[in-house]
N, C-alpha and C positions, 0 to 999 in steps of 0.2 A: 258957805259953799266953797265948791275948792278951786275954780278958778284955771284951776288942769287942763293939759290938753289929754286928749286917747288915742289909743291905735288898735281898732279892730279888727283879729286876724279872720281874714273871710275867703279867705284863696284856696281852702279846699276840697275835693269834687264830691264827696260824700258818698263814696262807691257803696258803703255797708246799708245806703236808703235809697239806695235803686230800688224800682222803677222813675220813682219823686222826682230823682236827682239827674233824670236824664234831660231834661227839658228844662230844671232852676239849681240855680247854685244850693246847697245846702243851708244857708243861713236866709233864705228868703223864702223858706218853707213856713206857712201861715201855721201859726199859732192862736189858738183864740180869736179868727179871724185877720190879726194882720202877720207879716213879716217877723220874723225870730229877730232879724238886721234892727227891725223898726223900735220893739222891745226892747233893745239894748241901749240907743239911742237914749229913748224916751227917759230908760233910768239913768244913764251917763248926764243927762241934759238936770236934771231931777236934783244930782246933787251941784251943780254949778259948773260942769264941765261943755263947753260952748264948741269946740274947735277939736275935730275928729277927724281922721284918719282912716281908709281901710284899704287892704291889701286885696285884690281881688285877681283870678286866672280864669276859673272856668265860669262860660257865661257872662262875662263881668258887664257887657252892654244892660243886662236885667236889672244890676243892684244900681246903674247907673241912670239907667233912663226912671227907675221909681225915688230915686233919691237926689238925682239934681246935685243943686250945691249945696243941698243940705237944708237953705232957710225955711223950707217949705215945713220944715222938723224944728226951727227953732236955734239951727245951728249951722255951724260954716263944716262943710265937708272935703277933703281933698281923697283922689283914687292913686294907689299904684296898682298897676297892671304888670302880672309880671306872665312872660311866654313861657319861661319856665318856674316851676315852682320854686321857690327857695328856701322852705320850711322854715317857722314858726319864727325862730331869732335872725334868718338869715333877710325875711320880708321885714321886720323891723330895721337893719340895717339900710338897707336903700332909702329910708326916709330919717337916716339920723340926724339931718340937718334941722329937722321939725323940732324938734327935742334940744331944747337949751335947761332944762328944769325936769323935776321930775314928775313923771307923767303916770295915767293909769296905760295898763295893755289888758285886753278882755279878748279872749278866744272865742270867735264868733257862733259857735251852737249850744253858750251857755246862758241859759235863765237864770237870774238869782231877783231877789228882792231884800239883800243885805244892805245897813246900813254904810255905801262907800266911804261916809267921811269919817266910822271909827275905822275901818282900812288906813286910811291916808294919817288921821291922829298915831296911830300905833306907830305906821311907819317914820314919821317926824320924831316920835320921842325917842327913838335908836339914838347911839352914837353917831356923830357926822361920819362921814366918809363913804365910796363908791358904795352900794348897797341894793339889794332887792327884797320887797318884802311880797312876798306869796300869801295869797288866802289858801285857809287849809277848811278840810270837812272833811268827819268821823266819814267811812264808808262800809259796805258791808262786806265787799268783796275784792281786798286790797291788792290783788293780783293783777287786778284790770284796771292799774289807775300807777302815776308815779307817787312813791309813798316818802311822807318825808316823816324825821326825829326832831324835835325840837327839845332845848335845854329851858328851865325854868326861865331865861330870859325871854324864849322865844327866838332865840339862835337856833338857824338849822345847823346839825348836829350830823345827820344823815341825808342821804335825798336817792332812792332808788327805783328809776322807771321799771314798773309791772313786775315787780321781784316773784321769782318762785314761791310754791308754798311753805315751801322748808325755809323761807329767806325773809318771810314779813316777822318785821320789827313795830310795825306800828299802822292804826288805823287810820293814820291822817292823807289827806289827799291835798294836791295842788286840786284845787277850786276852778283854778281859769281867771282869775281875777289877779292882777298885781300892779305890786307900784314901783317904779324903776326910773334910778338916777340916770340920767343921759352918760355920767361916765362908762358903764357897764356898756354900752355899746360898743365902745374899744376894741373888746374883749371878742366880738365878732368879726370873724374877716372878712371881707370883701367879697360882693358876687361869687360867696362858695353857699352852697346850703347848709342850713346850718340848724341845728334843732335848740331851744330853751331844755329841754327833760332829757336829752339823750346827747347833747353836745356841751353847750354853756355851764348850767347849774352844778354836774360835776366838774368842770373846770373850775370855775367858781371855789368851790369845797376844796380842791387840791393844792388853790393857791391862798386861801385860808381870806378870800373877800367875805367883807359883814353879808349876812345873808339871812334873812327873818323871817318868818313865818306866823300869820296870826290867824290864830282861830275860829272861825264863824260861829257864833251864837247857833245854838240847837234850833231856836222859834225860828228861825228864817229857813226861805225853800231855796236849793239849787239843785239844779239837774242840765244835763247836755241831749241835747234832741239827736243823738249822735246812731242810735239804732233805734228800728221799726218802734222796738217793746216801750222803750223810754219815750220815744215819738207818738205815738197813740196814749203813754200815761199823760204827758204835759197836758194835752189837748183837756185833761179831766181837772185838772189841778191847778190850770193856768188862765188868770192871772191873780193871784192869794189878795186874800186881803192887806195886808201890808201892802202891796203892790198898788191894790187898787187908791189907797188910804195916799200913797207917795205919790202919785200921780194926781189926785184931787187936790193935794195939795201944792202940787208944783203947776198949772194947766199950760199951756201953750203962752 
């Protein structure tokens, strides 16, 4: 087990699941009966990661008062609350002091039931140095996703948020899932907002930082509860067997 700590990006207001979204944060929309937040948790805990993180704005009293400090779930929890949003790298910045090692970060409306610790093995077997490694997944419609290239090492090669039609090079998607050396923080500046896909990751590429990307096996599910259509499919398909299988096997 990996022994990691996480930081779940959950500070979203999820304007595109309005009505849901006006009364709960986005990532505490019940799936299968509980919380999208709880789900993540349960699998983070699953692989041996104890000590979590989440960034919350809208509504945050909700994810706060059902989640405590966490042990209730098996695990130690810490909140930042931010008044104003910071977007995706700029909310992990305010808590870099967490982060001495390299950690998972998971975007809070994503479901998966992938195995995390070949994530974390892949990333370990890289070259040393500053580094991130990205989960990728085939998509069908790569216009609506950031697309990345990757070289037979598994070097990202390209990396292009929502590229036009004329401009896709490749079916891979960022996942939502990664593993990220505490030095890449650096590379964030200070209470500015700042995006992972549309700030960072090309800076990253121009200053030629290791940057990897690995694969998700086909047999594994992921999806983001991000619009109505894909919110109503999860409810049908969620929680897969794997899922169920990884949880019987890890209990409380």
């Amino acid at each position: 087990m990996s022994g990691m700590k996480a930081m779940i990006l959950a500070a979203g207001e999820g304007t595109r699941l309005r009505p849901m979204t006006v009364t709960q944060p986005k990532p505490m929309l019940p799936v299968a009966g509980i919380p999208t937040l709880q789900w993540i948790v349960l699998w983070l805990r699953a692989y041996g990661v104890r000590e979590m993180a989440m960034n919350l704005s809208w509504l945050p009293e909700t994810v706060e008062s059902y989640f405590g400090d966490g042990s209730r779930f098996g695990v130690s929890l810490r909140y930042s609350i931010e008044d104003k949003i910071m977007g995706t790298a700029g909310g992990v910045k305010i808590l870099e002091s967490m982060f001495d090692s390299a950690f998972v970060l998971v975007y809070g409306d994503v479901l998966t039931d992938f195995d995390l610790g070949e994530l974390i093995r892949f990333h370990r077997s890289q070259p040393p140095g500053p580094k991130v490694t990205l989960s990728l997944t085939h998509v069908p419609n790569p216009t609506e996703c950031g697309i990345v290239g990757v070289d037979e090492n598994g070097r990202v090669t390209q990396f292009v948020e929502k590229p036009a039609p004329d401009a896709v090079f490749s079916d891979l998607a960022n996942a939502g899932v990664l593993i990220m050396e505490p030095e890449i923080l650096a590379a964030i500046p200070p209470e500015t907002f700042y995006d992972f896909s549309l700030d960072l990751f090309p800076k990253l590429m121009e200053q030629g930082v290791p940057f990897y990307g690995w694969t998700m096996p086909t047999r594994h599910y992921l999806i983001d509860i991000g619009s109505h259509e894909k919110y109503a499919r999860v409810q049908e398909e969620w929680p897969t067997p794997i899922m169920q299988k990884l949880l019987a096997e890890n209990p409380d």
